[in-house]
C-alpha positions in Angstrom: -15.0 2.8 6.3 -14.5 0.5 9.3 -13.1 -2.7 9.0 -15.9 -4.6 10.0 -17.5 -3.1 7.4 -15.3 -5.3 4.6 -16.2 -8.6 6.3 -18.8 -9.7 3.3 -15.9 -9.5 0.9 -13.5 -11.2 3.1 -14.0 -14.7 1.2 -13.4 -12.7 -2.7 -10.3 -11.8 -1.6 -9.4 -15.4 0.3 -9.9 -17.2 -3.4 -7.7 -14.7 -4.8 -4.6 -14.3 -2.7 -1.7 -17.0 -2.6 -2.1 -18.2 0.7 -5.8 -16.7 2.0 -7.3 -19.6 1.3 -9.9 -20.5 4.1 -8.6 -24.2 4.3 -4.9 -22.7 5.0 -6.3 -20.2 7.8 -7.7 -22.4 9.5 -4.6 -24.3 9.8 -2.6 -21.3 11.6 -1.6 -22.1 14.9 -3.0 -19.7 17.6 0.7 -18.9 18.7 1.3 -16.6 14.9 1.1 -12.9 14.9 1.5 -11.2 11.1 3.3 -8.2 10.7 1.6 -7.2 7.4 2.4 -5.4 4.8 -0.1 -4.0 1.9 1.4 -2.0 -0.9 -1.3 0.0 -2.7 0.4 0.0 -6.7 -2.3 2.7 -8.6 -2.2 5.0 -6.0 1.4 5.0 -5.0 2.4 4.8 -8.9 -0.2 7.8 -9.9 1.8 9.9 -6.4 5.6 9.0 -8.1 4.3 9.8 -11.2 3.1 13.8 -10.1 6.8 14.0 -8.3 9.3 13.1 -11.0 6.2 14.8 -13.5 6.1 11.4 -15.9 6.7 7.6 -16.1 9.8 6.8 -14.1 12.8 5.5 -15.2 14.5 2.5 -13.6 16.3 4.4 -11.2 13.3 5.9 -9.3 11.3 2.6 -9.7 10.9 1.5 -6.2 13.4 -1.9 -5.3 11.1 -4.2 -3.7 14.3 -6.6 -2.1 14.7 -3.6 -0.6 11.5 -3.0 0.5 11.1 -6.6 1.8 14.1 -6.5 4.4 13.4 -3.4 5.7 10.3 -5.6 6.9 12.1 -8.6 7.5 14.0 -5.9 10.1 10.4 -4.4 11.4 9.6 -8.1 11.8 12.6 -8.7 14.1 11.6 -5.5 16.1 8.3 -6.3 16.9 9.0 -10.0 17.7 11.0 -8.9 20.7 9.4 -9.9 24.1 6.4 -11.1 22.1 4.7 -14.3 23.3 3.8 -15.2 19.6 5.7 -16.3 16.9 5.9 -13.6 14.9 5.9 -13.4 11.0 6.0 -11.4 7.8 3.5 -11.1 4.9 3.7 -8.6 2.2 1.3 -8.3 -0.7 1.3 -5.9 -3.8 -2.3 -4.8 -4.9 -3.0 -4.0 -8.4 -5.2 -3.1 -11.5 -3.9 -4.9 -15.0 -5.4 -2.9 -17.7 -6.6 -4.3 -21.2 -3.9 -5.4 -23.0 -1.2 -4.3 -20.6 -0.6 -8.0 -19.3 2.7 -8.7 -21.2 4.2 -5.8 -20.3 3.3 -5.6 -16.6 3.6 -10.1 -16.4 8.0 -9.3 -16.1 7.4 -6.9 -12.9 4.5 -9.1 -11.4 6.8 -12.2 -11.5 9.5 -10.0 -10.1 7.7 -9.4 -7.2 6.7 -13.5 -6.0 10.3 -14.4 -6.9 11.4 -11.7 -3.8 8.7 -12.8 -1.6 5.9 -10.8 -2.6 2.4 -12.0 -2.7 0.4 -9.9 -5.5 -4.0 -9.4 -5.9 -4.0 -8.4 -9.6 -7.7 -7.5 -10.8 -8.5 -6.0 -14.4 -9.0 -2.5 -14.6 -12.5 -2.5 -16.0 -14.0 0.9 -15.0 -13.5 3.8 -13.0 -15.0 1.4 -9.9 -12.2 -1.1 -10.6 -10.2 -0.1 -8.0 -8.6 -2.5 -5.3 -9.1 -0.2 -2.1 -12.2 -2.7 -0.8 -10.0 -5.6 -1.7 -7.0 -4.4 0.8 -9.6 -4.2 3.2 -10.7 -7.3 3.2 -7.8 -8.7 3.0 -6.4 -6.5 6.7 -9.3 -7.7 7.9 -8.9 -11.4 7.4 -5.7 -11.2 8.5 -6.6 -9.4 11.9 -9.6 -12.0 12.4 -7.5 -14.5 11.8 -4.1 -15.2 12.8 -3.9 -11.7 14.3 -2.0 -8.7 13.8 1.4 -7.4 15.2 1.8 -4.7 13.4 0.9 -3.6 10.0 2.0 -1.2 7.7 -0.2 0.5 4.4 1.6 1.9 1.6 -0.5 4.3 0.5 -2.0 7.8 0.0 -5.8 7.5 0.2 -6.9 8.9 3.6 -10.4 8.4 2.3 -10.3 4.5 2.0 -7.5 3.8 4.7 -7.5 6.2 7.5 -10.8 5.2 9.9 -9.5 1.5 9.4 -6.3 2.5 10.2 -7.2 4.5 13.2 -9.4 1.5 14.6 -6.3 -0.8 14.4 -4.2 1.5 16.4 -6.9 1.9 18.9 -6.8 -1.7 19.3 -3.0 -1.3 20.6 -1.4 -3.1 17.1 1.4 -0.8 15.9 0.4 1.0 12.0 3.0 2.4 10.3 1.6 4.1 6.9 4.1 4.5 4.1 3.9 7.1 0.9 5.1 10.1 -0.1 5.1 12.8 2.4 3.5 15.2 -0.1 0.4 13.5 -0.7 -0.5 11.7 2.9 -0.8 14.6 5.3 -3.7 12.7 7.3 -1.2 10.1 8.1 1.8 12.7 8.6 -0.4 14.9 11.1 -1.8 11.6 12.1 -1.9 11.3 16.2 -1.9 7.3 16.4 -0.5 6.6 12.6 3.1 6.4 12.3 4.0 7.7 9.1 7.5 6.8 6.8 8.6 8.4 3.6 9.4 6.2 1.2 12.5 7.5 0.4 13.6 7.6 3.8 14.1 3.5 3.8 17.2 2.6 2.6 17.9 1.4 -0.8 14.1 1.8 -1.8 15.6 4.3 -4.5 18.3 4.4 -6.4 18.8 7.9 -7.3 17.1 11.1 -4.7 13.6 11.7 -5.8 13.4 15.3 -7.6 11.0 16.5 -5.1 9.7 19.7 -5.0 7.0 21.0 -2.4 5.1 24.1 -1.6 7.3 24.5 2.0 10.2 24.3 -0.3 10.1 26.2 -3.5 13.3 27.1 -5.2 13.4 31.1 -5.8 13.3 30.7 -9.5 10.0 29.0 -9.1 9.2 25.3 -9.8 6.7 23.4 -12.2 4.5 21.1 -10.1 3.0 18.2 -12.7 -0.7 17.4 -12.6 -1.7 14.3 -10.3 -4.1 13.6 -14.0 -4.7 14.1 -17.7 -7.8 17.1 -18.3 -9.2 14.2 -20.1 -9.7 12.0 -16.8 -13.0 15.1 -16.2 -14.4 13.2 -19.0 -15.2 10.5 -16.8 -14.9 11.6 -13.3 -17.9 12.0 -10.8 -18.8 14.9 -10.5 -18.1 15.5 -6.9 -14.5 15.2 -7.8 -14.6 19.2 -9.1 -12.5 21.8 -7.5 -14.4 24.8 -6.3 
């Protein structure tokens, strides 16, 4: 989906983000280039998950400080020989399920306190998801203030690549960041520049227990579904395997 197709949800996503609001927009000066960054949080969490096979543990819990000055550093290189003032933005996208909003309130607070802006919306349904939501919100930052570079944490080549590839084609640098495992589009990608996660520094504490099908040990290796069986109860049912 192109961008310009997320422009009638630009303004749901505007009342919702700290600083989107139309009235601060229109305040930007013409002289500001963002160098965005969207982190995608169900599916980046559902592709850790399938590596280490379970919830992780603190020390494969992704450090977000870190996170934020490798950007603060991406920042600084793209604002060389720019005629703009150039500036970061980082926001964490996310689905709060019933009754989860105790336990997930600690990690969300965690996240403004380093810098992070987070778009929390309750997981309601199997079409709860925040894909159309980042979209907008990529959009509304390129229409407004404009982009000088951005970079999309995240796995779904379905929702993110076309919008992607338009941005790039547009001559504004796109970085996407995931797990190499589960974003070949972006990895054999010809204008997307794609960046392990693991590969920035301090973003883990501990090596990831990765295991891929280039790489199998001889004694074989256990590869973790990316789902429960029980999700087939209420998947579409395009979503088969043939």
């Amino acid at each position: 989906m192109s961008l310009s197709a997320m422009t009638p949800e630009v303004g749901d996503v505007a009342r919702e983000v700290p600083g989107t609001a139309p009235e601060v927009l229109g305040s930007a000066t013409p002289n500001v280039r963002r160098v965005l960054l969207v982190w995608d949080a169900p599916n980046l969490d559902m592709g850790l998950g399938a590596i280490l096979g379970g919830r992780p543990t603190a020390a494969y819990r992704p450090r977000f400080d870190a996170l934020g000055r490798w950007l603060l550093a991406r920042t600084a290189e793209l604002s060389v020989g720019s005629a703009y003032r150039v500036e970061p933005e980082a926001t964490v996208f996310t689905n709060i399920a019933n009754g989860t909003a105790d336990v997930v309130r600690p990690w969300v607070e965690a996240l403004r306190n380093v810098g992070f802006a987070v778009f929390a919306k309750p997981k309601i349904d199997e079409d709860s998801d925040v894909d159309a939501d980042m979209l907008a919100h990529i959009e509304l930052r390129s229409r407004s203030a404009g982009l000088a570079g951005i970079m999309v944490a995240s796995a779904d080549g379905q929702a993110f690549r076309e919008p992607l590839e338009e941005l790039a084609a547009h001559g504004i640098p796109v970085q996407v960041l995931g797990f190499r495992e589960h974003a070949s589009w972006a990895v054999t990608s010809d204008s997307l520049e794609f960046i392990d996660l693991e590969d920035i520094p301090g973003v883990f504490r501990e090596p990831l227990p990765r295991v891929s099908l280039d790489s199998l040990p001889d004694e074989g290796a256990w590869l973790q579904p990316f789902r429960p069986l029980s999700a087939l109860l209420t998947s579409r049912p395009s979503q088969g395997v043939a």
